[in-house]
Gaussian input, Z-matrix of N, CA and C with variables (Angstrom, degrees):
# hf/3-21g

backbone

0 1
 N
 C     1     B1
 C     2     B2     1     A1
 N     3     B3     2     A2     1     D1
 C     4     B4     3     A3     2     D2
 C     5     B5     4     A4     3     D3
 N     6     B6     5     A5     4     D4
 C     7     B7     6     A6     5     D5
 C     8     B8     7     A7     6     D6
 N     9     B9     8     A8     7     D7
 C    10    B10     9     A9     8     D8
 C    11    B11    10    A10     9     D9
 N    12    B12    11    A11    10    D10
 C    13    B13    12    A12    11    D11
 C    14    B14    13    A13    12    D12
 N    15    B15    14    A14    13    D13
 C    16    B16    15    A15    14    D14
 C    17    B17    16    A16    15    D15
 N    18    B18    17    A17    16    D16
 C    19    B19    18    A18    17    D17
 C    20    B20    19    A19    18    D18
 N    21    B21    20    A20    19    D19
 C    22    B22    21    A21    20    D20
 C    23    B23    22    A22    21    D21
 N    24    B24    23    A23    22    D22
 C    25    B25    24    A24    23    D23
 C    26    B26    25    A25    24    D24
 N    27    B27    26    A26    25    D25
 C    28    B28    27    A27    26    D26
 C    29    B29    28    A28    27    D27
 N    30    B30    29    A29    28    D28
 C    31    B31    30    A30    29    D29
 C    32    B32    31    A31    30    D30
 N    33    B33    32    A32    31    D31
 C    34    B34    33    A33    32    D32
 C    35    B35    34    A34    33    D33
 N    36    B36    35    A35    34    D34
 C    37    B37    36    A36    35    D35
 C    38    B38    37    A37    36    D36
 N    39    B39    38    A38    37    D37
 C    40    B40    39    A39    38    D38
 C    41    B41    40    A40    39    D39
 N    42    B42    41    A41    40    D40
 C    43    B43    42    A42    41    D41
 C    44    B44    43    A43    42    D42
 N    45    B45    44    A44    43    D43
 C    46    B46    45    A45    44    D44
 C    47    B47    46    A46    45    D45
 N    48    B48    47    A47    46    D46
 C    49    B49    48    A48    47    D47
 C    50    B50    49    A49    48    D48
 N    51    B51    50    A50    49    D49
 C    52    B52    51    A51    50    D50
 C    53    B53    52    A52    51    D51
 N    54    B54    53    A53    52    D52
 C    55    B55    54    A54    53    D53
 C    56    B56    55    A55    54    D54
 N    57    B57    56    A56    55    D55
 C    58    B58    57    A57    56    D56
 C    59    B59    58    A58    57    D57
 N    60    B60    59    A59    58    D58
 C    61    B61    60    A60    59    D59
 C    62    B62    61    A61    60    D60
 N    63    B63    62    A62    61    D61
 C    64    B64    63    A63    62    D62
 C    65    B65    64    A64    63    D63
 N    66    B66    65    A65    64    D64
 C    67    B67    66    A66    65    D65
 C    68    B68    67    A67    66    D66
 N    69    B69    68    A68    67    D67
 C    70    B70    69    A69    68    D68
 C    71    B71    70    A70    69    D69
 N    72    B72    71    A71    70    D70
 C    73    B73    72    A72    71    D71
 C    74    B74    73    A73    72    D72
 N    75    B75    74    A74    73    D73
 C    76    B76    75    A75    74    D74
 C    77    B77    76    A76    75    D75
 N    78    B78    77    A77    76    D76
 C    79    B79    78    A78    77    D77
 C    80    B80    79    A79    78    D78
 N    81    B81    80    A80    79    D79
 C    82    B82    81    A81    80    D80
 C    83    B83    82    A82    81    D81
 N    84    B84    83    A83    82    D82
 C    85    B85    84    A84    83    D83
 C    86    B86    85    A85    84    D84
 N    87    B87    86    A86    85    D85
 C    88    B88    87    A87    86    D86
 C    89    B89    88    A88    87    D87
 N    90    B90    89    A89    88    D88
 C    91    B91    90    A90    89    D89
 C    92    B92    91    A91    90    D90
 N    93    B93    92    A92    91    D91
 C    94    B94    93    A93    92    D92
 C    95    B95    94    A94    93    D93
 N    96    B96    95    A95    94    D94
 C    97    B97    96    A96    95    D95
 C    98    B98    97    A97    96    D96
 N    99    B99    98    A98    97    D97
 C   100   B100    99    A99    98    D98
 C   101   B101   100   A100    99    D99
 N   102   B102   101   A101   100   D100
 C   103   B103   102   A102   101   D101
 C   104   B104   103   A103   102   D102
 N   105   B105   104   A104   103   D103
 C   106   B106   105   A105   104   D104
 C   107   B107   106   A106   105   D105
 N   108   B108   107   A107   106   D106
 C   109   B109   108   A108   107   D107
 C   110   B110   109   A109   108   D108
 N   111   B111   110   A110   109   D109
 C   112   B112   111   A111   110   D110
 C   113   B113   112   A112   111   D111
 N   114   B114   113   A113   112   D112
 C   115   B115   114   A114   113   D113
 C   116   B116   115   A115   114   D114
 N   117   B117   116   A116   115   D115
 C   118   B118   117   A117   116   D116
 C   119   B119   118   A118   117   D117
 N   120   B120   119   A119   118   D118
 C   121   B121   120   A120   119   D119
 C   122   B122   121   A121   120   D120
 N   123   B123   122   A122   121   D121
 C   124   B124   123   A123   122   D122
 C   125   B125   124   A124   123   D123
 N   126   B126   125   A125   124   D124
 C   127   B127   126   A126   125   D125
 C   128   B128   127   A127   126   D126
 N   129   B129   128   A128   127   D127
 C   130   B130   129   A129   128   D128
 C   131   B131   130   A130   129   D129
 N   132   B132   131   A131   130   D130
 C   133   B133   132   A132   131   D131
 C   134   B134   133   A133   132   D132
 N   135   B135   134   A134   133   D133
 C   136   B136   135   A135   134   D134
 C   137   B137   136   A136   135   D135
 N   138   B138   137   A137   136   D136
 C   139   B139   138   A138   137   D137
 C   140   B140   139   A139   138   D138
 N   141   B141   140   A140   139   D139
 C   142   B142   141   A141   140   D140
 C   143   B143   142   A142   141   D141
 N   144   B144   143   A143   142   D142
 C   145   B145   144   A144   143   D143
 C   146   B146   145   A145   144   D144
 N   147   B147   146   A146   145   D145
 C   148   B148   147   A147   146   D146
 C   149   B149   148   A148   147   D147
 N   150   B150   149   A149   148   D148
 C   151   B151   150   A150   149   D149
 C   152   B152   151   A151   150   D150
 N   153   B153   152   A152   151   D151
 C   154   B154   153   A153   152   D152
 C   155   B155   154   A154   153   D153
 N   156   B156   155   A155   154   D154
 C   157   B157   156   A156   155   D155
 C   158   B158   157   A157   156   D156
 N   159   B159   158   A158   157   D157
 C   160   B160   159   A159   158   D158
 C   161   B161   160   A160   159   D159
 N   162   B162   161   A161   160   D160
 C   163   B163   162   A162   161   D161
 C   164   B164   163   A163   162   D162
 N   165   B165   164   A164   163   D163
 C   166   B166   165   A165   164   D164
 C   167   B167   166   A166   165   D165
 N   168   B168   167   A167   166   D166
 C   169   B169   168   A168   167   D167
 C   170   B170   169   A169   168   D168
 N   171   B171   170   A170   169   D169
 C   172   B172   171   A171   170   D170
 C   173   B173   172   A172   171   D171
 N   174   B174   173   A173   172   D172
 C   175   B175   174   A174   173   D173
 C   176   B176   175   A175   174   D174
 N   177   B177   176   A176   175   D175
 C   178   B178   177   A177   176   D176
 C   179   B179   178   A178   177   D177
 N   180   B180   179   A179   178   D178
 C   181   B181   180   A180   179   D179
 C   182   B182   181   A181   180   D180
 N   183   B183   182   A182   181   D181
 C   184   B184   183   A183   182   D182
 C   185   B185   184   A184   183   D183
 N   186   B186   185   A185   184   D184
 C   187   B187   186   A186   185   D185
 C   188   B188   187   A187   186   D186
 N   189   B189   188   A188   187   D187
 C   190   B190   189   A189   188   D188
 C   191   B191   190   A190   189   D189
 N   192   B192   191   A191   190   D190
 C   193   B193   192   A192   191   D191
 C   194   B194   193   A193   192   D192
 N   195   B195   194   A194   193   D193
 C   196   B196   195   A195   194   D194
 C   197   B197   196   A196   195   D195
 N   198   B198   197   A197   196   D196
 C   199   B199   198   A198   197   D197
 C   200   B200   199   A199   198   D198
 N   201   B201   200   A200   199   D199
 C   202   B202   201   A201   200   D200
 C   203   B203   202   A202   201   D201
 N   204   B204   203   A203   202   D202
 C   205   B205   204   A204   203   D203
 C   206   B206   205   A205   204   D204
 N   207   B207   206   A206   205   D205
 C   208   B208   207   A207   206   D206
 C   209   B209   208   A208   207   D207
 N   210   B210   209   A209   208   D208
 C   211   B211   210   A210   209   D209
 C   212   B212   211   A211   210   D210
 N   213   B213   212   A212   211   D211
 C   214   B214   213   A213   212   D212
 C   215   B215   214   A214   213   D213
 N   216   B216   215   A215   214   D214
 C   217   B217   216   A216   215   D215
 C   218   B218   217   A217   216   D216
 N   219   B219   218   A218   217   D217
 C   220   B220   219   A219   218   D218
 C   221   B221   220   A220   219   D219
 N   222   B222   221   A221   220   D220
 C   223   B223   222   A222   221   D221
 C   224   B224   223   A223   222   D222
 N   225   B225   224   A224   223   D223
 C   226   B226   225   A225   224   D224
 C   227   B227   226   A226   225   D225
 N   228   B228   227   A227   226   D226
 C   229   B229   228   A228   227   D227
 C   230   B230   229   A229   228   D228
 N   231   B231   230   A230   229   D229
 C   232   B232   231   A231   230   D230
 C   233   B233   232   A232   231   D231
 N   234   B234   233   A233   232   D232
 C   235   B235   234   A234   233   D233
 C   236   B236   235   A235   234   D234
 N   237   B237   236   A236   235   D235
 C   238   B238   237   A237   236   D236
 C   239   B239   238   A238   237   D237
 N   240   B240   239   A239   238   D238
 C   241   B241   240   A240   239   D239
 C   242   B242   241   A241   240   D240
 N   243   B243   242   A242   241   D241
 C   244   B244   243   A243   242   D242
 C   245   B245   244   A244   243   D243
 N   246   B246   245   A245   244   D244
 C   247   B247   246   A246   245   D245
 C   248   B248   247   A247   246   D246
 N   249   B249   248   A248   247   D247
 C   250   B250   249   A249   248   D248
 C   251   B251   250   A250   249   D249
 N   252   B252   251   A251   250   D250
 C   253   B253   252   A252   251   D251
 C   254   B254   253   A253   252   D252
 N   255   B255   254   A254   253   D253
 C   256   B256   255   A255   254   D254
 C   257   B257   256   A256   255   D255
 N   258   B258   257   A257   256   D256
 C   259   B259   258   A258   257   D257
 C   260   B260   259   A259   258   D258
 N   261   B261   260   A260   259   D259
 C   262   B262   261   A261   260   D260
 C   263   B263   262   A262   261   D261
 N   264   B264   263   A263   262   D262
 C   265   B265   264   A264   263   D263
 C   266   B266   265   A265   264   D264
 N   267   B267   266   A266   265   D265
 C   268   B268   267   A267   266   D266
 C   269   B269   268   A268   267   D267
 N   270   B270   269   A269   268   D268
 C   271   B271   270   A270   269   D269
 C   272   B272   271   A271   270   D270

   B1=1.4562
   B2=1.5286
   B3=1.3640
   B4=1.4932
   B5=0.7993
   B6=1.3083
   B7=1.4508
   B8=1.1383
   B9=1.4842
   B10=1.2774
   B11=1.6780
   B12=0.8218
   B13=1.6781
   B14=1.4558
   B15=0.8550
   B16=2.0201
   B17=1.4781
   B18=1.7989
   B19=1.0060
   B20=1.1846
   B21=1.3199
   B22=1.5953
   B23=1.0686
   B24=1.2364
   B25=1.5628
   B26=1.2790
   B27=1.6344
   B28=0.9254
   B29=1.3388
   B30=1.2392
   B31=1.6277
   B32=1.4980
   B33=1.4722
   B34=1.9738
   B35=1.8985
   B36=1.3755
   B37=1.6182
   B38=1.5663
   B39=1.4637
   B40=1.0200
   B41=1.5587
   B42=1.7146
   B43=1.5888
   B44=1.1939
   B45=1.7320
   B46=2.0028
   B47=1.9427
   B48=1.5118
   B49=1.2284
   B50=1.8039
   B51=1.3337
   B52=1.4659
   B53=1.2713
   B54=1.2281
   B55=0.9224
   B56=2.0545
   B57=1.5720
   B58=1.6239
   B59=1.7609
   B60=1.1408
   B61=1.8384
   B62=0.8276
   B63=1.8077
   B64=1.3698
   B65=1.6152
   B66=1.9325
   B67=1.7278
   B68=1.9378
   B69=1.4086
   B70=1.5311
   B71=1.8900
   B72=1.4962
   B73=1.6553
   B74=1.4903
   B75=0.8100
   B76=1.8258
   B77=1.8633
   B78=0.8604
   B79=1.0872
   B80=1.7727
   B81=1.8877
   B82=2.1416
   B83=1.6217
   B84=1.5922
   B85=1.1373
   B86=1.5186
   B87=1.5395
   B88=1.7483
   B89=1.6386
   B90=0.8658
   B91=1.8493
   B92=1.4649
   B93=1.6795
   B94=1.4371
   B95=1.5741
   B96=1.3466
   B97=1.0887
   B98=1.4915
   B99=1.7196
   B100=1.6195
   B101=1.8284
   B102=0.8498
   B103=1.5640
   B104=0.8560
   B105=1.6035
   B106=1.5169
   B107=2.3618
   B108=1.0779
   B109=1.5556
   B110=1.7621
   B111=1.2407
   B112=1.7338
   B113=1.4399
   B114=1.3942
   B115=1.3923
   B116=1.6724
   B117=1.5715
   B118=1.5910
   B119=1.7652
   B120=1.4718
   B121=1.6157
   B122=0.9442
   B123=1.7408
   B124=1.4838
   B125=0.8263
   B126=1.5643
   B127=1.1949
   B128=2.1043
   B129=1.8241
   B130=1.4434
   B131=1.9276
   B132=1.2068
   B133=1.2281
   B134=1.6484
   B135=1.7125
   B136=1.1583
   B137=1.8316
   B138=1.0561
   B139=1.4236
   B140=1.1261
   B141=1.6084
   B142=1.2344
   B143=1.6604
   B144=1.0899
   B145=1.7659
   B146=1.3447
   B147=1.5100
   B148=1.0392
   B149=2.1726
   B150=1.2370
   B151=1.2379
   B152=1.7392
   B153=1.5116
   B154=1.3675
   B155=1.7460
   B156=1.3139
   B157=1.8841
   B158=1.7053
   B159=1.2624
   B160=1.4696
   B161=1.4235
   B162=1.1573
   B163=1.4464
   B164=1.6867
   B165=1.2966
   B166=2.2009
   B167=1.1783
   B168=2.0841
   B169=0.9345
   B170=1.9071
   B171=1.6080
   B172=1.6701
   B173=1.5477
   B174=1.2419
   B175=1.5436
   B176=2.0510
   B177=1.2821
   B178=1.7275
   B179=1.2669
   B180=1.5480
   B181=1.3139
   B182=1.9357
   B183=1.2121
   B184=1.6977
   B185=1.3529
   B186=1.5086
   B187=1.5414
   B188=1.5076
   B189=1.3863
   B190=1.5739
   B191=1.4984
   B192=1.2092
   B193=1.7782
   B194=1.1487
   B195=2.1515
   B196=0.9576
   B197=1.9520
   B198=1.6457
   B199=1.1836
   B200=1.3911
   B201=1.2846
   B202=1.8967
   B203=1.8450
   B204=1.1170
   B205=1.5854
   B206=1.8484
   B207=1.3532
   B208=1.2085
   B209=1.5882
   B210=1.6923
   B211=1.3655
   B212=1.2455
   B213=1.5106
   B214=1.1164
   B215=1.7721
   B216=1.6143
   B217=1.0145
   B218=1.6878
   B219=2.2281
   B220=1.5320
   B221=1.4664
   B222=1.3094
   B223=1.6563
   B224=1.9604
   B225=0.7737
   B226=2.2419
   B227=1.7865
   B228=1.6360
   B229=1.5920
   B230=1.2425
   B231=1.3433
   B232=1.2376
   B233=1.8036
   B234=1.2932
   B235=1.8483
   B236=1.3428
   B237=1.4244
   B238=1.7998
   B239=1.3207
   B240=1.2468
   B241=1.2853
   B242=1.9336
   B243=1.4759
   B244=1.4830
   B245=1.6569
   B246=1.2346
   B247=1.5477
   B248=1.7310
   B249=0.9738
   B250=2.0159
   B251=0.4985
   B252=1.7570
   B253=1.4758
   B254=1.6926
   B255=0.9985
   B256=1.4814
   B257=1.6378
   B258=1.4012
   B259=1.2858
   B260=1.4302
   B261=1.1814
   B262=2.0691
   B263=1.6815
   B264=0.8908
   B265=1.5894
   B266=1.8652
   B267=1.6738
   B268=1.6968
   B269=2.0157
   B270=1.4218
   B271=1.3902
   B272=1.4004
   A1=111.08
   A2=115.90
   A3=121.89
   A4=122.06
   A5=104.67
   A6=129.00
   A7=121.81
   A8=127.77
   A9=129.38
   A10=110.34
   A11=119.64
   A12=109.71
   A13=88.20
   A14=129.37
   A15=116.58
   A16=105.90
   A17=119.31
   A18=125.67
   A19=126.23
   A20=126.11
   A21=103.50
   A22=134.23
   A23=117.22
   A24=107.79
   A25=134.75
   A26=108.72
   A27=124.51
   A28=135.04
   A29=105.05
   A30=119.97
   A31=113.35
   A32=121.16
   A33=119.02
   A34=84.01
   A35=123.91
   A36=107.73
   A37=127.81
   A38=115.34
   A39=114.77
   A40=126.16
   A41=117.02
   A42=103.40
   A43=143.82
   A44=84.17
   A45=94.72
   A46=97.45
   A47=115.64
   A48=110.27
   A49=112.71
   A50=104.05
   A51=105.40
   A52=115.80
   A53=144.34
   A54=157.93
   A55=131.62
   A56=82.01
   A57=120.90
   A58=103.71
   A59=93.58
   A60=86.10
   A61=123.14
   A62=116.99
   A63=108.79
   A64=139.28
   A65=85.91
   A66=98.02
   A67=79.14
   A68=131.92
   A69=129.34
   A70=96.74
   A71=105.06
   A72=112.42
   A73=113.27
   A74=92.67
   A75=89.14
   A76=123.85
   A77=111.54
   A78=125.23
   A79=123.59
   A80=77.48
   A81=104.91
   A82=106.90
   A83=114.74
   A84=128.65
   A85=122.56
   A86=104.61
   A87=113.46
   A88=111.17
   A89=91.00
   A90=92.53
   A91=117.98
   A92=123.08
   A93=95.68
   A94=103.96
   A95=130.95
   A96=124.58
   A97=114.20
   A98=99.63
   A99=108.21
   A100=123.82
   A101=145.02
   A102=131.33
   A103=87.16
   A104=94.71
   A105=120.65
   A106=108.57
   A107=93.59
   A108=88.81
   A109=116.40
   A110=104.58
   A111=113.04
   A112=78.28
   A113=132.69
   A114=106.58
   A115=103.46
   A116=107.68
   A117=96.46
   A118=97.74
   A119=118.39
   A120=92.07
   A121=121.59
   A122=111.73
   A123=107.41
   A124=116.48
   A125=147.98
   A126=146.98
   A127=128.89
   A128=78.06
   A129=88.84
   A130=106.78
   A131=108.62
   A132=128.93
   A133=117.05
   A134=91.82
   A135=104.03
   A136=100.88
   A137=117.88
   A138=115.71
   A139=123.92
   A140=101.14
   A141=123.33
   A142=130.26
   A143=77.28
   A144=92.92
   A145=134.83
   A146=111.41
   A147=125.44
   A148=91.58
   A149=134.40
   A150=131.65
   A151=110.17
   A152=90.68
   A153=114.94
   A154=115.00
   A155=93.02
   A156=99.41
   A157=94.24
   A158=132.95
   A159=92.14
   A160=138.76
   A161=104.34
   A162=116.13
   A163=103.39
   A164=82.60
   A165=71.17
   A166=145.02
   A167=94.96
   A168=92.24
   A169=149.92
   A170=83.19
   A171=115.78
   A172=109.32
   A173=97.70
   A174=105.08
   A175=117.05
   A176=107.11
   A177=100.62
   A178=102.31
   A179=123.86
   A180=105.44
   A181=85.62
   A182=127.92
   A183=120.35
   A184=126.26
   A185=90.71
   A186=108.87
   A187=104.74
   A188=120.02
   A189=124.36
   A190=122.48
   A191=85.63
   A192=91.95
   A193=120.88
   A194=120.54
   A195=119.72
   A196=82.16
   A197=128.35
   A198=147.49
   A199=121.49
   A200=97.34
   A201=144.02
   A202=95.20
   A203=96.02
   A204=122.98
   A205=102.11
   A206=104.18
   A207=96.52
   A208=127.53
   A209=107.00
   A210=95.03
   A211=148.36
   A212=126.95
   A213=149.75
   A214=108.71
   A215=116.68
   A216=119.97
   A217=141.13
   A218=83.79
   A219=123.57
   A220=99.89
   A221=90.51
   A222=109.24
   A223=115.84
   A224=69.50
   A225=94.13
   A226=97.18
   A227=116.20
   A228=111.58
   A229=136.10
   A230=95.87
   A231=101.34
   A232=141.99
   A233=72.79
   A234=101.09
   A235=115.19
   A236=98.97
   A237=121.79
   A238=101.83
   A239=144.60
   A240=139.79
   A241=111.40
   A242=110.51
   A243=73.52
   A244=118.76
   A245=100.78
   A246=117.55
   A247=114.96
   A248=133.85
   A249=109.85
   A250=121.00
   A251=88.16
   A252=129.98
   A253=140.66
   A254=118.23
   A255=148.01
   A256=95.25
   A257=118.52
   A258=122.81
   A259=116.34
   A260=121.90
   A261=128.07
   A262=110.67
   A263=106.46
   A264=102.12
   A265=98.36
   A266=102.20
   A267=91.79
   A268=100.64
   A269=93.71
   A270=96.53
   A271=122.28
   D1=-36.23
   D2=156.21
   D3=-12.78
   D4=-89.23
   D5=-170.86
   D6=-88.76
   D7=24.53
   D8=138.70
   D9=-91.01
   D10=-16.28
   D11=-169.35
   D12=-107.75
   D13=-20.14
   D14=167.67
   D15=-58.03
   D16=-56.05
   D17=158.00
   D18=-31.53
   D19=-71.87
   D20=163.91
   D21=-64.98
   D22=-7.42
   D23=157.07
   D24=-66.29
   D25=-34.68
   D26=157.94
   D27=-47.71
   D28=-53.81
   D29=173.42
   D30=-70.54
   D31=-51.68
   D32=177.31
   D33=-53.99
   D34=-92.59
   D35=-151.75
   D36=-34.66
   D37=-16.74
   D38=-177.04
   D39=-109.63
   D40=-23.83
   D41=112.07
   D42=2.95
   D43=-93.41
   D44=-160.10
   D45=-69.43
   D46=10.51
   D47=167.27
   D48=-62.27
   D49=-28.30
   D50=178.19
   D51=-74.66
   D52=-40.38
   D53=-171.35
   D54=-21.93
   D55=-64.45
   D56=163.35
   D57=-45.22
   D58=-49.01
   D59=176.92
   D60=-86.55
   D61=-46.23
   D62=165.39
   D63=-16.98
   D64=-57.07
   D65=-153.79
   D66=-82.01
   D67=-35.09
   D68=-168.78
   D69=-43.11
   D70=-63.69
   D71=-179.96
   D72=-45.48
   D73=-80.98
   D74=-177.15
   D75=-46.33
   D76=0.86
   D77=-173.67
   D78=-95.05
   D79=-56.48
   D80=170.83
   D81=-78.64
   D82=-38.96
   D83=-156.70
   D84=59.93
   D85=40.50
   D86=-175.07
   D87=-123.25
   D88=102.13
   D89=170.37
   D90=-86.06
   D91=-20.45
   D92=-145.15
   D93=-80.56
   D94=63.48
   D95=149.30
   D96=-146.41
   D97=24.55
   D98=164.69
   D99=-77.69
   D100=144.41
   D101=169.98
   D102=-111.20
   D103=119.07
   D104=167.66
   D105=-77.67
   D106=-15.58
   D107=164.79
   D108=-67.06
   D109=-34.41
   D110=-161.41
   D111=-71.92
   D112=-42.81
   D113=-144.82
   D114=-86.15
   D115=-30.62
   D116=-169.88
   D117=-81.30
   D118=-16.19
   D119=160.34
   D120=-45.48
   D121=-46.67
   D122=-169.26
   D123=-82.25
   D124=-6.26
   D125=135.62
   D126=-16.25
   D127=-59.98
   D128=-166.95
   D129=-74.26
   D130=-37.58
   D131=144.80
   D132=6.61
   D133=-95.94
   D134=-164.06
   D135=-87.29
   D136=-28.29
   D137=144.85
   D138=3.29
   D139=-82.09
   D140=170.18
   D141=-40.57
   D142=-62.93
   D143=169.47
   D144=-55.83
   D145=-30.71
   D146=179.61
   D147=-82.33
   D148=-68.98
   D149=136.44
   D150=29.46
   D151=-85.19
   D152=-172.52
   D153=-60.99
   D154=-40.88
   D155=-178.96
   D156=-80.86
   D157=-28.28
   D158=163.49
   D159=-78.37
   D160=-4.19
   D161=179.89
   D162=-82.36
   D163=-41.49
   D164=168.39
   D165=-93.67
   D166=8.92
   D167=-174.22
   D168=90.29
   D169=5.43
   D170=-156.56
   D171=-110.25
   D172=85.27
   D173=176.03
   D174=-44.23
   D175=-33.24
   D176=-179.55
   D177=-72.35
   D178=-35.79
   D179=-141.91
   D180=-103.95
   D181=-23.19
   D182=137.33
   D183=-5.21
   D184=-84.62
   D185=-157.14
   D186=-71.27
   D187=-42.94
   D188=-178.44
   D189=-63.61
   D190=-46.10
   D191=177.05
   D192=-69.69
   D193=-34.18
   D194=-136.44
   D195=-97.07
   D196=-15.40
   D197=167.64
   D198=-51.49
   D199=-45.41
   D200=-171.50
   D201=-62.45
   D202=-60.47
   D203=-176.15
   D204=-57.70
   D205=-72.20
   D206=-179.21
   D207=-54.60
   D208=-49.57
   D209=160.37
   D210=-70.78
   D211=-4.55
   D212=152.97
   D213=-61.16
   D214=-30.47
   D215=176.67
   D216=-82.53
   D217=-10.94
   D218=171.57
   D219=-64.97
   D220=-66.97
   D221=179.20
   D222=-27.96
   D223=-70.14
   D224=-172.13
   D225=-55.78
   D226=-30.68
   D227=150.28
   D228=-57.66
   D229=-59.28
   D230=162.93
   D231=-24.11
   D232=-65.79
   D233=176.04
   D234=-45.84
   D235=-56.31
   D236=168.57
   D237=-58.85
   D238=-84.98
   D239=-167.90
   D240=-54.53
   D241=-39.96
   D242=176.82
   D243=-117.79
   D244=47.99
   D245=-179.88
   D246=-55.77
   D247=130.01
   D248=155.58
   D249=-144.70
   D250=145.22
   D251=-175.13
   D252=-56.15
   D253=64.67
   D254=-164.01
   D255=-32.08
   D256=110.93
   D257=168.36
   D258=-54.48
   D259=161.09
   D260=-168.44
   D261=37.10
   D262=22.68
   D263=-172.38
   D264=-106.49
   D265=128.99
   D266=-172.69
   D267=-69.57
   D268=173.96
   D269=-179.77
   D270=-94.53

């Protein structure tokens, strides 16, 4: 029982680590000092993990990652939607 609720502890703080930026972006509507690389690492990442916790069967490492994923996946919208497009500049 431990060490499932360490696990989610583990997994919500490091989550709701995204969070702070999330809600900062949507708010300013300014990305250009997001890296959009960091985020789809972390995408593939926790992807994974979430991946991995169904194969074992592991409800923390599921639910956190698979959360992790989506908001990491807010993020990587974000970026795209409020990117700009620099007039005369080739593409």
């Amino acid at each position: 029982m431990l060490v499932e609720v360490i696990g989610f502890l583990a997994g919500i703080f490091t989550t709701l680590a995204a969070l702070p930026q999330i809600i900062r972006t949507f708010k300013e509507k300014k990305v250009e000092n997001i890296s959009s690389y960091m985020f789809i690492a972390l995408c593939i990442g926790v992807g994974l993990w979430t991946v991995y916790g169904i194969m074992k069967a592991d409800w923390p490492i599921i639910l956190t990652n698979g959360t992790s994923f989506i908001l990491n996946g807010i993020m990587l919208f974000f970026k795209k939607k409020y990117s700009v497009k620099r007039k005369n500049s080739p593409s």
